[in-house]
N, C-alpha and C positions, 0 to 999 in steps of 0.2 A: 633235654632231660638232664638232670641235676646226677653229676656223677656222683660214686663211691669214696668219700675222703674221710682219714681218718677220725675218729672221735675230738681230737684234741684241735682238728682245724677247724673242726666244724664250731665247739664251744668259744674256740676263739674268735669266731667271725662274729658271733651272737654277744660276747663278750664286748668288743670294739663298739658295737652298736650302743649297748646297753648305756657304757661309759661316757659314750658324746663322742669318743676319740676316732671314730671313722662317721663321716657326715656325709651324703648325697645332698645336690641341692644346685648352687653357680654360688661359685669362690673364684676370688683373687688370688692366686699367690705372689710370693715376694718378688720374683721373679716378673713379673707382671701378666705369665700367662693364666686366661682363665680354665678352669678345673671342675670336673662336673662331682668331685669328691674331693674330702680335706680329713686327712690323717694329723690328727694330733693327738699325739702317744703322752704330751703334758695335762691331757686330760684325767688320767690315771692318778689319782693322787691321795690315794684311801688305804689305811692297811691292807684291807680285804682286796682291794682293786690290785694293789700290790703280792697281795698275794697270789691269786692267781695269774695274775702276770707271769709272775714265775714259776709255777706249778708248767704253764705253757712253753716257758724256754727250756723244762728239766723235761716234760715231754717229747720236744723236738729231740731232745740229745740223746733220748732214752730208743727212740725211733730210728734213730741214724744210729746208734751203735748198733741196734738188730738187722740192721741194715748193711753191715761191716764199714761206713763209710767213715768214721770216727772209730779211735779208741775209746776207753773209758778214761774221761777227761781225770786231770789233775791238778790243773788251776785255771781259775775263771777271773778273766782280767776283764774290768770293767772302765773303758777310760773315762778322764773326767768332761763334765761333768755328768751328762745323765744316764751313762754305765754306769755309776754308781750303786742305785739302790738295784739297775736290773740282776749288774754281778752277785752282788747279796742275798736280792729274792728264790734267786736260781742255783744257788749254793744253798738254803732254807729247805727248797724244796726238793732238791736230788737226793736232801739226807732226810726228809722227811716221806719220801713217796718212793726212793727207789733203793736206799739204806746205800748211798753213794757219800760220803764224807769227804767232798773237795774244797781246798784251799780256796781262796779269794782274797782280789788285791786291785789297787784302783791307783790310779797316779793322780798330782797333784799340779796344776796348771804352774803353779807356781812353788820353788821350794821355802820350807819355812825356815826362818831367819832364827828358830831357839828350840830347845828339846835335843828330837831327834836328827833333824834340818835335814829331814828325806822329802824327797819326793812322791813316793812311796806309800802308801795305805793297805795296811792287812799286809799278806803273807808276799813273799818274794816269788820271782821267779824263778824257777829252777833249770839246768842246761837239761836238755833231755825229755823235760817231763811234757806231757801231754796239757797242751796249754787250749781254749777256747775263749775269743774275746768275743762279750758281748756288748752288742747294742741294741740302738731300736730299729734306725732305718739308715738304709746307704742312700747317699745324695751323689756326693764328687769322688769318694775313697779319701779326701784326704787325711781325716779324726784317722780313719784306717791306719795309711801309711805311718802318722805319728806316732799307732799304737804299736806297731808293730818296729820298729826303729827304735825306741821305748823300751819294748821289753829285750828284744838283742845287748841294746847297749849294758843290760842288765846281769843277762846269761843268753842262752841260745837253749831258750824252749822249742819245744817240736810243738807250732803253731799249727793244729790244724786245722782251722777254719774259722772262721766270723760269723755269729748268730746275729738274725735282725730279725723284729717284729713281721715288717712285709715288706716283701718284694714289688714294687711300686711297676716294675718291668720298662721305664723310659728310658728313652736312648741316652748318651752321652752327651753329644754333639750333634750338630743339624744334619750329619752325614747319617746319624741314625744306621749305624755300623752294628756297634754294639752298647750294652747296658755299663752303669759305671760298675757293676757286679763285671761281669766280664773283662771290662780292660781289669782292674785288679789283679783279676785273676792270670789274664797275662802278663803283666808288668811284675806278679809277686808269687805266684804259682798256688795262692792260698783258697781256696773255696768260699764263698757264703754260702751259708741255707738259711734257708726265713722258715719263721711259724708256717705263714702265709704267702700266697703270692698275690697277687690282685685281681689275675684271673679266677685263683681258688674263691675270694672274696663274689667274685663277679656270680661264678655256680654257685657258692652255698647259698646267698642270700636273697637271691630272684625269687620275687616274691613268697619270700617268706615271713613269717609273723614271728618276730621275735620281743617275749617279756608282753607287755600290755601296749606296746607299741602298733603302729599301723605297718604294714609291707616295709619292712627294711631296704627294700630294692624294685622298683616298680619298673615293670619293661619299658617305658620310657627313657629312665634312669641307666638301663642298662645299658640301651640302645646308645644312648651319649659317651657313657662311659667307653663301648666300645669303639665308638667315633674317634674319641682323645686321644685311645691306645693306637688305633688304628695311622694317626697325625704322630705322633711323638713316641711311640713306641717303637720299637726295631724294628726294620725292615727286614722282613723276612728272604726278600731276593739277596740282600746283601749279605745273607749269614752262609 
């Protein structure tokens, strides 16, 4: 029986579908293992897709602040490159949906050689202030680490947490200890939250009818899905 989650995870899981950018199906990844789902978040590539994109990262932050688990953020660092427009759309929407008015600011892979020769895009970081990086999905932590060494080098924001699209929940390593969300968080004492996590994906969508589409998730499909997690997912003796 399909649990109680809230309004904005559920739009989001119907959203991914609607977009291409979460597929059920047999995928390869790059990696070379196969995947009975394929999350591609560069599917999103429309104002409007854009937009709610970020209506969804401003409701994750608006939920975890009711939640005391976040302050009310103060700058949204977006690394490069595809933090970019999430930073943006989620600064668009805090001031549009929750009358939040937060800075935003995006680094630059490389510094430019004329102008202003920062590294830097939009507002600064500031020592103290309540900082929130976004992305889309954690793989290794290392974009992480970068971001976060980044903005230090910058000032010493109060970094509290990493926003990602979904929580994909795969182990690290073959030990299958823990998730790369987890070491992070021991190795940097930082938090992620996701919109999503892939088992929320797993319940909202079983056999659901989402848009003019056929069953987004057909118990087959699920059944697989939870097979993969079951192989590469953390081992629950081990935690």
């Amino acid at each position: 029986m399909e649990k109680k989650h809230p309004w904005y995870k559920v739009d989001f899981a119907e959203f991914l579908v609607l977009q291409g950018a979460l597929r059920f199906g047999d995928f390869k990844l790059r990696s070379g293992r196969k995947s009975p789902y394929f999350l591609n978040m560069g599917a999103i590539d429309t104002g409007n897709g854009l937009r709610r994109l970020g209506r969804s990262y401003a409701s994750l932050i608006q939920d975890l602040m009711s939640q005391e688990k976040i302050h009310r953020p103060e700058y949204l660092f977006g690394p490069a490159y595809k933090g970019f427009p999430l930073a943006i759309a989620t600064a668009m929407q805090l001031d549009a949906l929750y009358d939040l008015d937060v800075a935003w600011g995006c680094d630059r892979k490389e510094e430019k050689g004329w102008g202003e020769q920062a590294k830097l895009v939009g507002a600064k970081p500031q020592t103290g202030k309540n900082t929130l990086i976004i992305e889309d999905v954690f793989t290794t932590g290392e974009t992480k680490e970068v971001a976060v060494d980044f903005l230090n080098s910058i000032a010493q924001p109060n970094i509290e947490a990493i926003l990602i699209a979904m929580d994909r929940g795969e182990a690290l390593d073959d030990d299958r200890t823990k998730t790369a969300v987890a070491a992070f968080y021991d190795a940097r004492g930082i938090p992620t939250h996701s919109i999503l996590t892939v088992y929320e994906a797993i319940d909202i969508l079983h056999n659901r009818v989402v848009g003019d589409t056929d069953i987004a998730l057909t118990t087959e499909n699920k059944q697989r899905m939870l097979e993969y997690l079951a192989q590469y997912g953390v081992n629950e003796e081990a935690e």
